[in-house]
C-alpha positions in Angstrom: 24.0 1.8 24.6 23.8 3.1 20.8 21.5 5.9 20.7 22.4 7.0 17.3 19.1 6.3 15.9 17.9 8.9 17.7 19.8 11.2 16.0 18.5 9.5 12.7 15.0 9.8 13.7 15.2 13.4 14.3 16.9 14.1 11.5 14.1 12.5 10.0 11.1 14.4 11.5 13.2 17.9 10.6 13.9 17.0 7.4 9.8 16.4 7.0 9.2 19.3 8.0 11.1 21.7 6.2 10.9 20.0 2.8 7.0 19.6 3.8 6.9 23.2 4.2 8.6 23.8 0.8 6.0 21.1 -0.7 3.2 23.3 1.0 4.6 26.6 -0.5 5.1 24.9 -4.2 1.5 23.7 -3.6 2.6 20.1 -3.5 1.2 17.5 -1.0 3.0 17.6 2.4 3.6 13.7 1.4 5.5 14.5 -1.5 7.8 17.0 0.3 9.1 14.4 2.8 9.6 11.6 -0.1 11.7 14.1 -1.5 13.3 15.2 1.7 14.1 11.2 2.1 15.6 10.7 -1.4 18.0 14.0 -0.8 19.5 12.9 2.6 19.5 9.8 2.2 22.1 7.5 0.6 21.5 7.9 -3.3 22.1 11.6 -3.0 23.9 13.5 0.1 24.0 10.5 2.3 23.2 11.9 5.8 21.5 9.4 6.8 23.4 5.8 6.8 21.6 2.8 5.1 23.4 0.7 7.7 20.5 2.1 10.5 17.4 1.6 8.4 17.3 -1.8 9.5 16.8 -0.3 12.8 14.0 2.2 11.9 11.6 -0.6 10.3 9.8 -0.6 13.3 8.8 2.8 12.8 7.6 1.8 9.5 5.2 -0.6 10.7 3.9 1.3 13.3 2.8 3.8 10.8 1.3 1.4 8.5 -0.9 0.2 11.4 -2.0 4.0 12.6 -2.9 4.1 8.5 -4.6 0.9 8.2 -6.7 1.6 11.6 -7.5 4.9 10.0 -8.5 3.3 6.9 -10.7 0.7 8.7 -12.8 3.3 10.4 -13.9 3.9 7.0 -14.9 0.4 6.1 -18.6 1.3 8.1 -21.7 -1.4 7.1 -24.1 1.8 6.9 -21.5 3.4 4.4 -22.3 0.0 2.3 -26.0 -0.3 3.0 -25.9 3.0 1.4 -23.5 2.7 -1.4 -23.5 -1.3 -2.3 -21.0 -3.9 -3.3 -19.5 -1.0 -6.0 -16.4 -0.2 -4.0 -16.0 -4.1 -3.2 -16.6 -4.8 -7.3 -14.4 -1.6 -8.5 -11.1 -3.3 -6.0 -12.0 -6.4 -7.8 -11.8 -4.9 -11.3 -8.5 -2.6 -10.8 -6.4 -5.1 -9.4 -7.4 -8.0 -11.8 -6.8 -5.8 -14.9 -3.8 -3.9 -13.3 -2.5 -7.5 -13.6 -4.3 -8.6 -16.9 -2.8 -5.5 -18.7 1.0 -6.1 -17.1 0.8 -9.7 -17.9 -0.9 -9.5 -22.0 2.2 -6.5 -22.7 4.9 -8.8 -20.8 3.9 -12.1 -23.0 3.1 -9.5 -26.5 7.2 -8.2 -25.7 8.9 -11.7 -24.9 7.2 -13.1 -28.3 8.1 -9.9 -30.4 11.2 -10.6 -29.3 11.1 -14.6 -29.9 12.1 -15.2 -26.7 8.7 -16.1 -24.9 10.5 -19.0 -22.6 8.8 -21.1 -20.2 10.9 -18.9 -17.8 10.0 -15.6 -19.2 6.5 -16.7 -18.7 6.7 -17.5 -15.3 8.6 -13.8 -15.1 5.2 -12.4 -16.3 3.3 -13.9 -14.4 4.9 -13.5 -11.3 6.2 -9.7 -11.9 2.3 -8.7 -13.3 1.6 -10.3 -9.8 3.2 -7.9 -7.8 0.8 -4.9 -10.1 -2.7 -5.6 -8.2 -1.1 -4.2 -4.8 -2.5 -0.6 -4.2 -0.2 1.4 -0.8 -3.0 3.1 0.8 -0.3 5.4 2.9 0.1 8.2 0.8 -3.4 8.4 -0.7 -4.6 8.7 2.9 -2.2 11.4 4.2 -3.1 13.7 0.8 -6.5 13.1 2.0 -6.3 14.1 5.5 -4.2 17.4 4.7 -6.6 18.5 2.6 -9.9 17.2 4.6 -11.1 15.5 1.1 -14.6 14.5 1.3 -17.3 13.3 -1.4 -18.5 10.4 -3.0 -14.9 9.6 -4.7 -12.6 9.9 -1.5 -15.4 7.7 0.4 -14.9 5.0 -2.6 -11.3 5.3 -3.0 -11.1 5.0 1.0 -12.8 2.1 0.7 -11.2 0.7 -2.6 -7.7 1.3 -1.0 -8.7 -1.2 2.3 -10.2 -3.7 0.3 -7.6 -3.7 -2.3 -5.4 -5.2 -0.1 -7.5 -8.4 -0.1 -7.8 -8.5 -3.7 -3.9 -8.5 -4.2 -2.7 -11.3 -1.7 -5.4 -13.6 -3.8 -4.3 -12.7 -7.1 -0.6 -12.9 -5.9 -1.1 -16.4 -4.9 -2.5 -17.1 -7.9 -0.4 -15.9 -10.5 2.6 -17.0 -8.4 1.1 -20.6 -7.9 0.4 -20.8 -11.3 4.4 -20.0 -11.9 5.0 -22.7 -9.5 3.5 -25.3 -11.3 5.2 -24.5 -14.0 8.5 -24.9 -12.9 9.6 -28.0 -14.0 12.5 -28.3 -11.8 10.9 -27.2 -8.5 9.3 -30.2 -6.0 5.2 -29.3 -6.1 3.3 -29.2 -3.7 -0.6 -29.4 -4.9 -1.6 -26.2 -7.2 -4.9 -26.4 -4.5 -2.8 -26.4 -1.4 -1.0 -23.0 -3.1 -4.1 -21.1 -4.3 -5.7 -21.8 -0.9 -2.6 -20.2 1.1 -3.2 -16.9 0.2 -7.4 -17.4 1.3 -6.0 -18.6 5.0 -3.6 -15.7 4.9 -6.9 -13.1 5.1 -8.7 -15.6 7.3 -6.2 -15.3 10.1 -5.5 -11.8 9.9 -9.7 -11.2 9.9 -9.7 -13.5 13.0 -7.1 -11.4 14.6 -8.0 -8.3 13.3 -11.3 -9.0 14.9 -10.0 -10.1 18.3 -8.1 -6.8 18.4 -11.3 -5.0 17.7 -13.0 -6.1 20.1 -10.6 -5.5 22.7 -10.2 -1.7 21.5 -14.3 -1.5 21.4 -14.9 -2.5 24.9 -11.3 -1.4 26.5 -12.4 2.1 25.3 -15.8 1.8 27.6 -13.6 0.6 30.7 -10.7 3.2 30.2 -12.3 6.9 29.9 -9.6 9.0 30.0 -7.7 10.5 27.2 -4.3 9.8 27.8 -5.7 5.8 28.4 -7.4 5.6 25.7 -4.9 6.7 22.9 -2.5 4.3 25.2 -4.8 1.6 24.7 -4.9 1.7 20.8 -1.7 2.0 20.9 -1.2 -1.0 22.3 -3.4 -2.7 20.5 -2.5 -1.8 17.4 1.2 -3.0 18.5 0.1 -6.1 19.9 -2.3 -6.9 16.3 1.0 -5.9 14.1 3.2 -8.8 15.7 0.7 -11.3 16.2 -0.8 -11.1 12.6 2.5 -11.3 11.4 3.8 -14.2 14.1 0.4 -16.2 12.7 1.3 -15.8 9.4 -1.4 -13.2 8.4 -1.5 -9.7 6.6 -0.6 -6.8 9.5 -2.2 -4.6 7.5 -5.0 -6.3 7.1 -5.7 -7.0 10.2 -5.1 -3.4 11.3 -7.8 -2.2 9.1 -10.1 -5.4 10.4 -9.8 -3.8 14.2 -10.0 -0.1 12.9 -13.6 -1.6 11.2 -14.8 -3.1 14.4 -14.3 -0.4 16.4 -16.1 1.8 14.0 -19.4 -0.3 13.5 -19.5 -1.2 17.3 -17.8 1.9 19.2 -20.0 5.1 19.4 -17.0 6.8 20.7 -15.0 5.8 17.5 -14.6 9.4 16.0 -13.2 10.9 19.5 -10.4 8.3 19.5 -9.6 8.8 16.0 -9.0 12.7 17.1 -6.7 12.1 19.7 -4.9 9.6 18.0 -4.2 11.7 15.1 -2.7 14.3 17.3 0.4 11.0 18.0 0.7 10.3 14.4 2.5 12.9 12.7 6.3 12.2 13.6 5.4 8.8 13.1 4.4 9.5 9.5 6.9 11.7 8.9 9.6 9.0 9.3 7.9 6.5 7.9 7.6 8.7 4.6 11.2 10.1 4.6 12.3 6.9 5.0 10.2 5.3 2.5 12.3 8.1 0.4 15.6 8.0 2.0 15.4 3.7 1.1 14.5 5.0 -2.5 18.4 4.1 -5.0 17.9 6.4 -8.0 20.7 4.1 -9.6 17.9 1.6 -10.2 16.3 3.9 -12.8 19.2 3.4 -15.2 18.7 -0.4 -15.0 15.0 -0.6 -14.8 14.7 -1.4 -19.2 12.1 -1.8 -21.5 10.3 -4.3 -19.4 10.2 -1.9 -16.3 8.5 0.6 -18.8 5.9 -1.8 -19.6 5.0 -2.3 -15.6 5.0 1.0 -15.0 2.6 2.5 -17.4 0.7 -0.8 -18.3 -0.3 -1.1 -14.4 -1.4 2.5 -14.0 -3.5 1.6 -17.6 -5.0 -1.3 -16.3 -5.9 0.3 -13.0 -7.6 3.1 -14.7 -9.5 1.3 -16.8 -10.6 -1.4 -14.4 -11.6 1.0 -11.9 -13.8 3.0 -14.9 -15.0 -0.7 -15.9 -16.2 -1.8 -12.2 -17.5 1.8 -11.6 -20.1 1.4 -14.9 -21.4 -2.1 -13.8 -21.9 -1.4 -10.5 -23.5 2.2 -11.2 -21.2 4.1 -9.0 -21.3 7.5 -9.3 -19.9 9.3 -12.7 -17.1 11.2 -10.9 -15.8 7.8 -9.3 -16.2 6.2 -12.4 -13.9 9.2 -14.1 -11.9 9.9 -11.7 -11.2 6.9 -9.0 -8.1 4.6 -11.2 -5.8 8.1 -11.4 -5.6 7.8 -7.5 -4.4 4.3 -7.4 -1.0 4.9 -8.8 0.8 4.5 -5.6 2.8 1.2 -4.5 5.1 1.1 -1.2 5.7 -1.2 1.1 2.7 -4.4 0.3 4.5 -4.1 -3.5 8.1 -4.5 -1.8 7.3 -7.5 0.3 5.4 -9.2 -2.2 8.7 -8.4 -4.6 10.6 -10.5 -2.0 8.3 -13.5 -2.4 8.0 -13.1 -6.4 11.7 -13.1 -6.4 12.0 -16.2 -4.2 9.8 -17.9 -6.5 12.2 -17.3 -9.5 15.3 -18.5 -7.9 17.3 -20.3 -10.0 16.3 -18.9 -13.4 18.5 -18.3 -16.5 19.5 -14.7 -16.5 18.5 -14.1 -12.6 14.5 -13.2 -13.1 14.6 -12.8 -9.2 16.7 -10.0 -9.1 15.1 -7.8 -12.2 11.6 -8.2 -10.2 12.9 -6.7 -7.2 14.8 -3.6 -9.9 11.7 -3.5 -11.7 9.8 -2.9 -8.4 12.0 -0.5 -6.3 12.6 1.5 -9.8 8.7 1.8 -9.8 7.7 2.4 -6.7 10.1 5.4 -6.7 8.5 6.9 -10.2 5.2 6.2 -8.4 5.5 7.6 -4.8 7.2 10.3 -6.4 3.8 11.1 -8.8 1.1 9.5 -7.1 0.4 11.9 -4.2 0.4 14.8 -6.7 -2.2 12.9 -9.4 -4.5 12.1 -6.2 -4.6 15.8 -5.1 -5.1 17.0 -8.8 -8.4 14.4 -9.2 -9.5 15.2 -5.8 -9.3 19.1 -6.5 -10.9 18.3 -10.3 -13.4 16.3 -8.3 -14.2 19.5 -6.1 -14.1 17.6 -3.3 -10.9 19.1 -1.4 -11.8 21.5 0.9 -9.0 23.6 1.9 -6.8 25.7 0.0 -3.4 24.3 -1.0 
């Protein structure tokens, strides 16, 4: 038996916690300090930890997206939106269609500057804006929790971040049906039958999500023990990640689906949260170094003009399409100010969907495939790297972080 990824896993959780003490003493977020951490030991720079047992750490991974989506599901509470309205379900609308408006306008205005706008340059707009409306609600969450944020703006971005989620598979199956269609060499399928997949991917993973939550709600009544019930939602959790996935359906999604159950039906929602995040610590801690570890720096040199124009035209169109649904759905002013600055983060939803945008350009001139998936992991590094520390600066100029750090 190979227990070698034990080794890699502690090697892991050490290196999180000396480079997120070092983040902690630089006044950094704890999340940025284990990105870091990742990038230095893993294979772009000292190369302690071996790429060839990542593979084997993915599970890891998805484990702690689930223990963040169930967080951020807990959060998704009806009296929160008697209260507040549809604005946080308008503002996700808003910042992921213009995230993906702004990306798409600057990729067409480059390609016909450079009189080359090509019926497969135009499907590489449309597909790579695509991939813009995803939002990774991992690291806003942990910069949240370490500094016990609370106010009107983390309650909407909470909110923004579970919903965005939604908004993103739609608009992805949009923009990359449309690219579909206009493929003139591909076999079609109907342009209805396409736009309507991504609408039955949040179907199933609400039906299972909800399953899930029930089971958690009334398992939770039955078990009354501690150490039961953080087993329980454990095992839930587990048991929602494959079966979400095996149905075709968004894990995450569904994650946050049985966090939002439990915390509309359960009165006993807020002691499990507790214990549970007492488990989640290593958990995030690996997940975030190797998020970093996984990060090439050799991609920067080839990301080019066009991975320039992603990059800042996203974090534009986020900004201003979370101002824009803030002002018509008379949020408050300090969401409508501040909320679009903590949205810069992409991860893991950004990477998958890269995998599908690039299957969609196979066979293009010049490999289109293969500069979505550069233009994406080049990104996501810029933006894990700066996100975390723009979110704690607008929730400290927001005065709504209350411990020192």
């Amino acid at each position: 038996m190979d227990i070698t990824p034990l080794f890699y896993a502690g090697l892991m959780i050490a290196t999180g916690l000396i480079f997120g003490k070092i983040a902690k003493v630089v006044k950094l977020p704890n999340v940025t300090g284990y990105l870091i951490g990742g990038v230095l030991v893993g294979p772009s720079v000292l190369g302690l930890l071996d790429q060839s047992f990542f593979s084997g750490l993915e599970l890891i991974s998805t484990a702690a997206l689930g223990f963040i989506a169930f967080s951020i599901g807990n959060e998704f509470k009806l009296s929160y939106f008697k209260r507040v309205g549809p604005g946080p379900i308008i503002i996700a609308f808003f910042e992921a269609f213009f995230g993906v408006m702004f990306v798409f306008a600057m990729l067409i205005l480059f390609f016909t500057l450079k009189h080359d706008l090509s019926l497969d340059n135009i499907r590489f707009s449309l597909v790579l804006s695509a991939v813009a409306a995803a939002t990774a609600p991992a690291s806003t969450v942990l910069v949240i929790r370490q500094y016990k944020a609370k106010g009107p703006l983390t309650e909407t971005l909470l909110s923004v971040v579970a919903i965005d989620d939604s908004v993103a598979i739609v608009l992805f199956g949009i923009f990359v049906a449309i690219a579909n269609a206009l493929n003139p060499a591909a076999e079609h399928t109907s342009l209805f039958h396409q736009i309507s997949e991504p609408f039955l991917e949040i179907l199933i993973s609400l039906g299972v999500g909800g399953v899930f939550g029930l089971v958690v709600h009334y398992g939770t009544q039955w078990f009354t023990g501690r150490g039961n019930r953080i087993s329980l939602v454990i095992a839930v959790l587990f048991m929602t990640l494959f079966v979400a996935n095996w149905l075709g359906g968004s894990s995450l999604l569904a994650s946050m689906v049985v966090g939002a159950i439990f915390a509309n039906m359960s009165t006993k929602y807020e002691e499990v949260n507790g214990l549970i995040y007492f488990v989640t610590p290593p958990i995030f801690i690996i997940f975030f170094v190797l998020s970093g570890a996984e990060l090439q720096l050799s991609v920067l040199l080839s990301i080019g003009m066009i991975g320039v124009i992603y990059a800042l035209f996203r974090v534009f169109g986020k900004i201003f399409g979370a101002w824009f649904g803030a002002k018509i759905s008379h949020s408050e002013p300090v969401v409508a100010k501040y909320l679009g600055y903590a949205l810069i983060p992409q991860e893991g939803v950004s990477i998958g969907l890269s995998i599908a945008a690039a299957a969609a350009l196979s066979g293009t001139a010049g490999d289109l495939g293969v500069k979505v998936r550069v233009v994406i992991l080049a990104t996501v590094l810029i933006y894990e790297l700066i996100g975390p520390v723009v979110t704690k600066i607008i929730l400290k100029k927001a005065g709504e972080i209350t411990v020192a750090g």
